[in-house]
N, C-alpha and C positions, 0 to 999 in steps of 0.2 A: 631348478633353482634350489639351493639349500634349503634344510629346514632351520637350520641359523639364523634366525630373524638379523642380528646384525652383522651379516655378510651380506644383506641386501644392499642395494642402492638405495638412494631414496624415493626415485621416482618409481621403482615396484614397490615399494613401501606405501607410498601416496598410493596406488593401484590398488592395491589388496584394502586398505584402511577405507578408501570410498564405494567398494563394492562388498564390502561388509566382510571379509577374506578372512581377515584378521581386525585385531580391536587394537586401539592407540597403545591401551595397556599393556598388550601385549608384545608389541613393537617396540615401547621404553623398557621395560623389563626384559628384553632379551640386551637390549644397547646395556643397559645398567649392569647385567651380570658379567659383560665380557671383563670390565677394568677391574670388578671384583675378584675373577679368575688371575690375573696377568700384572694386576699393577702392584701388589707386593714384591715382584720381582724385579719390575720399572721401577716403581716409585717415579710415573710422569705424570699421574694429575694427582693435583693436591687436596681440592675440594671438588665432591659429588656430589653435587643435590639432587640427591636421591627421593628426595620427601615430594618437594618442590617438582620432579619430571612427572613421579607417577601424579599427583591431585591436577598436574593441568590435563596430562592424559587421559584421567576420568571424568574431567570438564569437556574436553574433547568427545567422549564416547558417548559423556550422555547426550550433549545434543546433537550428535548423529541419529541416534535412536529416535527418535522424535519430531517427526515433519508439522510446521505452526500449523492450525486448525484450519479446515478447508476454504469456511467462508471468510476468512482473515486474508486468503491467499485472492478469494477470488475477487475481494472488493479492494485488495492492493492497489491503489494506482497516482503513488507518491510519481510528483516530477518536478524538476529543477524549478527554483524561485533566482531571479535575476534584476536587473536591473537596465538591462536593456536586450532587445528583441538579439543579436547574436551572440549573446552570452547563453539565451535560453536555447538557442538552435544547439551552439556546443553543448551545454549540460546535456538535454534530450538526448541529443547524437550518441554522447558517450553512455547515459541511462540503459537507452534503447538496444544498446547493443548484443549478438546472440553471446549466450552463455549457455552452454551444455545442462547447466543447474540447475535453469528454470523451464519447469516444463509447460508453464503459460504462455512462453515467448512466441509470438510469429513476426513473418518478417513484412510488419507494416511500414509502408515507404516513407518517411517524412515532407519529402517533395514528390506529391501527386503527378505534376507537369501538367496540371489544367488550371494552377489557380491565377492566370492572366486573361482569361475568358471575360470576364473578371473572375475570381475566386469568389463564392457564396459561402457565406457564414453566417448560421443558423441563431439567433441570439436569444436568447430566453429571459426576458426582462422581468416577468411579473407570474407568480404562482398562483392557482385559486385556492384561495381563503388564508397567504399566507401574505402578513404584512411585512411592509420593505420603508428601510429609516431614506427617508432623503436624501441623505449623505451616502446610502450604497445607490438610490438612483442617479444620483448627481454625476459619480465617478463612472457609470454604465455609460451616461449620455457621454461622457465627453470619449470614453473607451470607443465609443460610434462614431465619434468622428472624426476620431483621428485614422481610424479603418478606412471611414469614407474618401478620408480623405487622399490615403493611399492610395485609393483605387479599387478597392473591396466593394462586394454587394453586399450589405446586411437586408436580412432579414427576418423580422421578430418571429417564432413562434410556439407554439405550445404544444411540446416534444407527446403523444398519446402516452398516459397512463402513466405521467410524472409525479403526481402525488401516491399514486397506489406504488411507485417503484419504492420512494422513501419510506414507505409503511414498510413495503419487505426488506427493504435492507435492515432496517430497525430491529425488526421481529426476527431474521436469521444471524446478522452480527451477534445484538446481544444475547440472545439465546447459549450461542456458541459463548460469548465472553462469559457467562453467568460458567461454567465449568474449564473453558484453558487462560482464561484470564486473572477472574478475579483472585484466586488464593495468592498470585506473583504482587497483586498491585495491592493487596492487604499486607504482604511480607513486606514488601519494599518500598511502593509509594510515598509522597507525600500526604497531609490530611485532605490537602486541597484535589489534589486525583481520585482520592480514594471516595470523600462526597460525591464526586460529578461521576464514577464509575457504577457507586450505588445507587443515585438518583436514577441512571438512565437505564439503571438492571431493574431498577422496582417498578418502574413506571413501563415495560414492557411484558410482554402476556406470555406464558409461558407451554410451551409446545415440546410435544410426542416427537418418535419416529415419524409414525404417519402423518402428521401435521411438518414437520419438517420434507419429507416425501413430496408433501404436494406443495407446500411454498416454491420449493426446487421448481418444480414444472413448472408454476407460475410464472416463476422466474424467466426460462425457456420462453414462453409465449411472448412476456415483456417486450427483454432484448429484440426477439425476432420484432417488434412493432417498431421498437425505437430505430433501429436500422433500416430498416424500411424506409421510416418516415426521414430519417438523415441520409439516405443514399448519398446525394446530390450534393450535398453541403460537407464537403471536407474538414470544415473547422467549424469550432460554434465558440460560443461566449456567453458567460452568465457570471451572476455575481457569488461570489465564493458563501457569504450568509446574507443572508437577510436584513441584517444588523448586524452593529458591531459588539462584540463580543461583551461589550463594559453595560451596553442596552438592555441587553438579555438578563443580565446576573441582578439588575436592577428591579426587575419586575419584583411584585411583592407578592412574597410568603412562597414557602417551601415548594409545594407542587407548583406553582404557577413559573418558578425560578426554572423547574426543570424543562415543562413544558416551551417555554420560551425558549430556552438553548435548544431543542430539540426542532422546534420551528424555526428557529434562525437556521438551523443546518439543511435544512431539504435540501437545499440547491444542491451542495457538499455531498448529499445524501443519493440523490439521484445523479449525479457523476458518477459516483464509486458505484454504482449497482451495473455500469456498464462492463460489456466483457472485453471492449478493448481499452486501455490506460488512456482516462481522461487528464495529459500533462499538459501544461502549456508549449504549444507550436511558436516556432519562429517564421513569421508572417512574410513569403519574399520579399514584398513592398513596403513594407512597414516599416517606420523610421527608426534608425539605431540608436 
Protein backbone atom coordinates (compact mmCIF):
# COMPACT_ATOMS: atom_id res chain seq x y z
CA UNK A 1 0.00 0.00 0.00
CA UNK A 2 1.30 3.48 -0.58
CA UNK A 3 2.76 5.67 1.77
CA UNK A 4 0.09 8.30 0.18
CA UNK A 5 -2.23 8.45 2.79
CA UNK A 6 -4.76 9.82 0.23
CA UNK A 7 -4.38 7.02 -2.37
CA UNK A 8 -5.87 4.88 0.39
CA UNK A 9 -9.42 3.77 0.33
CA UNK A 10 -11.34 4.53 3.03
CA UNK A 11 -11.94 1.37 4.53
CA UNK A 12 -7.83 0.82 5.08
CA UNK A 13 -8.00 4.34 6.20
CA UNK A 14 -10.79 3.35 8.88
CA UNK A 15 -8.07 0.20 9.52
CA UNK A 16 -4.95 1.89 10.26
CA UNK A 17 -7.02 5.02 12.28
CA UNK A 18 -8.71 2.21 14.88
CA UNK A 19 -5.63 0.20 15.38
CA UNK A 20 -3.82 3.08 16.12
CA UNK A 21 -1.56 2.89 12.40
CA UNK A 22 -2.00 6.15 11.88
CA UNK A 23 -3.88 9.22 13.60
CA UNK A 24 -7.06 11.14 12.07
CA UNK A 25 -4.70 14.04 11.65
CA UNK A 26 -2.77 12.46 9.82
CA UNK A 27 -5.04 11.00 7.39
CA UNK A 28 -6.76 14.74 6.79
CA UNK A 29 -3.50 16.22 6.20
CA UNK A 30 -2.43 13.95 3.61
CA UNK A 31 -6.29 14.27 1.89
CA UNK A 32 -5.78 18.35 2.49
CA UNK A 33 -2.40 18.45 0.81
CA UNK A 34 -3.26 16.67 -2.44
CA UNK A 35 -5.87 19.72 -3.85
CA UNK A 36 -3.25 22.03 -2.52
CA UNK A 37 -0.60 20.22 -4.97
CA UNK A 38 -3.12 20.03 -8.01
CA UNK A 39 -5.95 22.39 -7.73
CA UNK A 40 -4.12 25.62 -8.94
CA UNK A 41 -3.94 23.92 -12.10
CA UNK A 42 -7.82 22.47 -11.78
CA UNK A 43 -9.16 25.13 -10.18
CA UNK A 44 -12.16 22.19 -9.17
CA UNK A 45 -12.84 22.94 -5.58
CA UNK A 46 -13.57 26.15 -4.55
CA UNK A 47 -13.78 26.03 -0.75
CA UNK A 48 -11.40 23.83 1.63
CA UNK A 49 -12.08 23.78 5.01
CA UNK A 50 -9.08 23.13 5.98
CA UNK A 51 -9.40 24.61 9.51
CA UNK A 52 -12.61 23.00 10.02
CA UNK A 53 -11.10 19.02 8.84
CA UNK A 54 -8.07 19.20 10.91
CA UNK A 55 -10.06 20.45 14.81
CA UNK A 56 -12.58 17.66 14.12
CA UNK A 57 -9.71 15.29 13.27
CA UNK A 58 -8.04 16.18 16.51
CA UNK A 59 -11.48 15.68 18.28
CA UNK A 60 -11.30 12.44 16.65
CA UNK A 61 -7.71 11.44 17.98
CA UNK A 62 -8.16 12.61 21.15
CA UNK A 63 -10.96 10.39 22.15
CA UNK A 64 -9.48 7.56 20.69
CA UNK A 65 -6.61 8.05 23.07
CA UNK A 66 -8.69 7.55 26.05
CA UNK A 67 -10.81 4.59 27.13
CA UNK A 68 -13.89 6.03 29.94
CA UNK A 69 -12.70 4.83 33.45
CA UNK A 70 -12.88 1.32 34.21
CA UNK A 71 -15.55 1.32 36.92
CA UNK A 72 -17.85 3.55 34.66
CA UNK A 73 -17.42 0.70 32.20
CA UNK A 74 -18.18 -1.80 34.56
CA UNK A 75 -21.34 -0.46 36.34
CA UNK A 76 -22.67 0.42 32.68
CA UNK A 77 -25.79 -1.10 32.25
CA UNK A 78 -28.07 1.45 30.58
CA UNK A 79 -31.24 -0.45 28.70
CA UNK A 80 -34.12 0.69 26.59
CA UNK A 81 -37.25 2.60 28.56
CA UNK A 82 -40.55 1.71 26.68
CA UNK A 83 -43.78 1.66 26.95
CA UNK A 84 -44.84 -1.53 26.30
CA UNK A 85 -43.24 -5.04 26.86
CA UNK A 86 -42.39 -5.52 22.80
CA UNK A 87 -40.95 -2.34 22.32
CA UNK A 88 -38.66 -3.26 25.25
CA UNK A 89 -37.78 -6.85 23.63
CA UNK A 90 -36.95 -4.64 20.28
CA UNK A 91 -34.94 -1.95 21.98
CA UNK A 92 -32.80 -4.75 24.33
CA UNK A 93 -32.52 -6.89 21.01
CA UNK A 94 -31.04 -4.08 19.07
CA UNK A 95 -28.95 -2.79 22.63
CA UNK A 96 -27.62 -6.18 23.13
CA UNK A 97 -26.26 -6.76 20.18
CA UNK A 98 -22.38 -8.05 19.47
CA UNK A 99 -20.25 -5.28 18.59
CA UNK A 100 -16.47 -5.90 18.16
CA UNK A 101 -16.12 -2.45 20.35
CA UNK A 102 -17.06 -3.61 23.37
CA UNK A 103 -15.15 -5.86 25.22
CA UNK A 104 -17.77 -6.47 28.16
CA UNK A 105 -20.16 -8.06 25.63
CA UNK A 106 -21.07 -11.89 25.85
CA UNK A 107 -23.53 -13.52 24.28
CA UNK A 108 -26.48 -13.64 26.98
CA UNK A 109 -29.53 -15.18 25.43
CA UNK A 110 -32.65 -13.04 25.83
CA UNK A 111 -35.01 -15.99 25.66
CA UNK A 112 -33.76 -18.70 28.09
CA UNK A 113 -36.59 -21.30 26.74
CA UNK A 114 -37.61 -22.25 30.40
CA UNK A 115 -39.63 -19.32 31.32
CA UNK A 116 -43.09 -21.40 30.65
CA UNK A 117 -42.19 -23.74 33.58
CA UNK A 118 -43.66 -21.14 34.68
CA UNK A 119 -40.69 -18.45 34.48
CA UNK A 120 -39.40 -17.31 38.24
CA UNK A 121 -38.77 -13.93 38.91
CA UNK A 122 -36.86 -13.06 41.72
CA UNK A 123 -38.50 -9.65 43.30
CA UNK A 124 -36.72 -7.61 45.65
CA UNK A 125 -39.51 -5.55 47.44
CA UNK A 126 -37.98 -4.13 50.56
CA UNK A 127 -34.19 -3.20 51.79
CA UNK A 128 -32.90 -3.38 55.45
CA UNK A 129 -32.76 -0.22 57.02
CA UNK A 130 -33.74 1.53 53.80
CA UNK A 131 -37.24 3.31 53.71
CA UNK A 132 -39.67 3.00 50.58
CA UNK A 133 -42.65 5.84 49.83
CA UNK A 134 -45.97 4.07 49.35
CA UNK A 135 -46.43 5.16 46.04
CA UNK A 136 -43.04 3.08 44.90
CA UNK A 137 -44.84 0.10 46.92
CA UNK A 138 -48.10 0.51 45.54
CA UNK A 139 -46.63 0.43 41.79
CA UNK A 140 -44.45 -2.95 42.84
CA UNK A 141 -47.64 -4.60 44.14
CA UNK A 142 -49.58 -4.00 41.04
CA UNK A 143 -45.97 -4.71 38.70
CA UNK A 144 -46.86 -8.46 40.76
CA UNK A 145 -49.77 -8.85 39.54
CA UNK A 146 -49.86 -8.19 36.47
CA UNK A 147 -46.71 -10.99 36.30
CA UNK A 148 -48.99 -13.25 38.23
CA UNK A 149 -51.21 -12.74 36.22
CA UNK A 150 -49.30 -13.71 33.18
CA UNK A 151 -48.35 -16.75 34.44
CA UNK A 152 -45.02 -15.90 36.21
CA UNK A 153 -43.86 -17.17 39.59
CA UNK A 154 -42.77 -14.33 41.80
CA UNK A 155 -40.80 -14.52 44.39
CA UNK A 156 -39.76 -11.97 46.95
CA UNK A 157 -36.22 -12.12 48.07
CA UNK A 158 -33.34 -10.75 49.60
CA UNK A 159 -30.44 -11.04 47.01
CA UNK A 160 -26.91 -11.74 50.04
CA UNK A 161 -24.89 -8.77 50.55
CA UNK A 162 -27.37 -6.04 48.87
CA UNK A 163 -26.65 -3.26 51.01
CA UNK A 164 -22.83 -4.07 51.33
CA UNK A 165 -22.98 -4.19 47.13
CA UNK A 166 -24.45 -0.31 47.18
CA UNK A 167 -21.71 0.76 49.64
CA UNK A 168 -19.20 -0.60 46.90
CA UNK A 169 -20.50 0.64 44.14
CA UNK A 170 -20.52 3.99 45.87
CA UNK A 171 -17.15 3.88 47.35
CA UNK A 172 -15.54 2.68 43.69
CA UNK A 173 -17.89 4.76 41.27
CA UNK A 174 -17.25 7.99 42.98
CA UNK A 175 -13.79 7.53 43.78
CA UNK A 176 -13.19 6.98 40.24
CA UNK A 177 -15.54 10.11 39.39
CA UNK A 178 -13.70 12.46 41.98
CA UNK A 179 -10.55 12.36 39.03
CA UNK A 180 -12.18 11.22 35.25
CA UNK A 181 -15.41 12.98 36.04
CA UNK A 182 -15.44 15.89 38.01
CA UNK A 183 -13.09 18.56 36.16
CA UNK A 184 -15.71 17.79 32.55
CA UNK A 185 -18.90 18.32 34.92
CA UNK A 186 -17.32 21.56 36.50
CA UNK A 187 -16.44 22.82 32.79
CA UNK A 188 -19.55 22.08 31.41
CA UNK A 189 -22.41 21.11 33.65
CA UNK A 190 -25.21 22.70 34.94
CA UNK A 191 -25.38 24.32 38.76
CA UNK A 192 -27.84 21.78 39.47
CA UNK A 193 -25.35 18.56 38.32
CA UNK A 194 -22.67 20.10 39.40
CA UNK A 195 -24.30 20.26 43.59
CA UNK A 196 -25.51 16.65 43.36
CA UNK A 197 -21.89 15.65 41.74
CA UNK A 198 -20.30 17.33 44.71
CA UNK A 199 -22.67 16.23 47.27
CA UNK A 200 -22.13 12.69 46.46
CA UNK A 201 -18.10 13.07 45.91
CA UNK A 202 -17.87 14.65 49.49
CA UNK A 203 -20.02 12.39 51.35
CA UNK A 204 -18.01 9.33 50.07
CA UNK A 205 -14.52 8.07 51.77
CA UNK A 206 -11.64 8.42 49.93
CA UNK A 207 -9.29 5.46 48.92
CA UNK A 208 -5.61 4.13 47.86
CA UNK A 209 -4.44 1.85 45.28
CA UNK A 210 -4.47 -0.72 47.85
CA UNK A 211 -7.85 0.12 49.15
CA UNK A 212 -9.22 0.20 45.63
CA UNK A 213 -7.23 -3.51 45.12
CA UNK A 214 -9.27 -4.88 47.59
CA UNK A 215 -12.73 -3.31 46.99
CA UNK A 216 -12.13 -5.14 43.52
CA UNK A 217 -12.00 -8.56 45.23
CA UNK A 218 -14.69 -7.82 47.22
CA UNK A 219 -16.28 -7.01 44.46
CA UNK A 220 -15.45 -10.63 42.86
CA UNK A 221 -16.80 -12.49 45.98
CA UNK A 222 -20.06 -10.36 45.71
CA UNK A 223 -21.07 -11.09 42.29
CA UNK A 224 -20.05 -14.74 42.80
CA UNK A 225 -22.91 -14.80 45.82
CA UNK A 226 -25.35 -12.84 43.89
CA UNK A 227 -25.45 -15.39 41.07
CA UNK A 228 -25.38 -18.06 42.88
CA UNK A 229 -28.29 -16.95 44.79
CA UNK A 230 -30.19 -16.00 41.28
CA UNK A 231 -29.13 -18.99 39.32
CA UNK A 232 -32.77 -20.16 38.90
CA UNK A 233 -34.62 -17.01 38.57
CA UNK A 234 -33.92 -15.66 35.06
CA UNK A 235 -35.62 -12.30 35.57
CA UNK A 236 -35.95 -10.21 38.76
CA UNK A 237 -37.85 -7.06 39.54
CA UNK A 238 -37.29 -4.21 42.09
CA UNK A 239 -38.18 -0.76 42.25
CA UNK A 240 -35.85 1.69 40.47
CA UNK A 241 -35.53 4.06 44.07
CA UNK A 242 -36.85 4.07 46.95
CA UNK A 243 -38.69 7.23 46.41
CA UNK A 244 -39.43 9.43 44.06
CA UNK A 245 -36.95 11.74 43.20
CA UNK A 246 -38.98 15.10 44.38
CA UNK A 247 -39.17 13.09 48.13
CA UNK A 248 -35.60 12.94 48.44
CA UNK A 249 -34.53 16.58 47.46
CA UNK A 250 -37.22 17.45 50.08
CA UNK A 251 -35.56 16.06 53.15
CA UNK A 252 -34.08 19.05 55.13
CA UNK A 253 -30.82 20.48 55.36
CA UNK A 254 -27.75 19.94 53.27
CA UNK A 255 -26.27 16.55 54.35
CA UNK A 256 -29.53 14.86 55.15
CA UNK A 257 -30.61 16.06 51.12
CA UNK A 258 -27.66 14.11 50.05
CA UNK A 259 -27.93 11.22 52.06
CA UNK A 260 -31.57 10.71 51.06
CA UNK A 261 -30.79 10.62 47.34
CA UNK A 262 -28.16 8.22 48.07
CA UNK A 263 -30.56 5.97 49.99
CA UNK A 264 -33.37 6.38 47.52
CA UNK A 265 -30.78 4.98 44.89
CA UNK A 266 -29.55 1.33 46.55
CA UNK A 267 -31.98 -0.47 44.63
CA UNK A 268 -30.32 1.46 41.30
CA UNK A 269 -27.07 1.05 43.20
CA UNK A 270 -27.18 -2.70 43.47
CA UNK A 271 -28.37 -3.41 39.90
CA UNK A 272 -25.32 -1.59 38.36
CA UNK A 273 -22.84 -3.32 40.66
CA UNK A 274 -23.98 -6.51 38.73
CA UNK A 275 -21.63 -7.89 35.91
CA UNK A 276 -24.17 -8.80 33.72
CA UNK A 277 -26.55 -5.47 32.20
CA UNK A 278 -29.29 -5.30 34.64
CA UNK A 279 -31.94 -3.84 31.35
CA UNK A 280 -35.33 -4.39 31.42
CA UNK A 281 -36.59 -8.01 29.56
CA UNK A 282 -39.47 -8.50 27.57
CA UNK A 283 -41.61 -10.92 29.48
CA UNK A 284 -42.98 -13.74 26.76
CA UNK A 285 -46.36 -13.77 28.64
CA UNK A 286 -46.61 -10.40 29.52
CA UNK A 287 -49.19 -8.19 28.15
CA UNK A 288 -48.21 -5.86 25.21
Amino acid sequence: MSNELWRWDTQGLAHAVRNRGISSREAVASCLARPDAINPRLNAVVDILADQALADADKADAAAKEERAIIAQLASVQGPLARSIRDLRIGLRAMAARDARDPWWVPAGHEHGEERRPCRIAMVAELPGVARDEAVSQALRQSVKWLEDAGYKVEEVTPPLWNESADLWALLLFNEVRFSMMPAIEAHSDEATKRAARAMVEITPAIDFDGFRHEMARRATILRERMRSCWHRPHGASPFRSMPTSMASRRCGRFSQRTARYSSCRFSACRASRCRPASPRGFPWARN
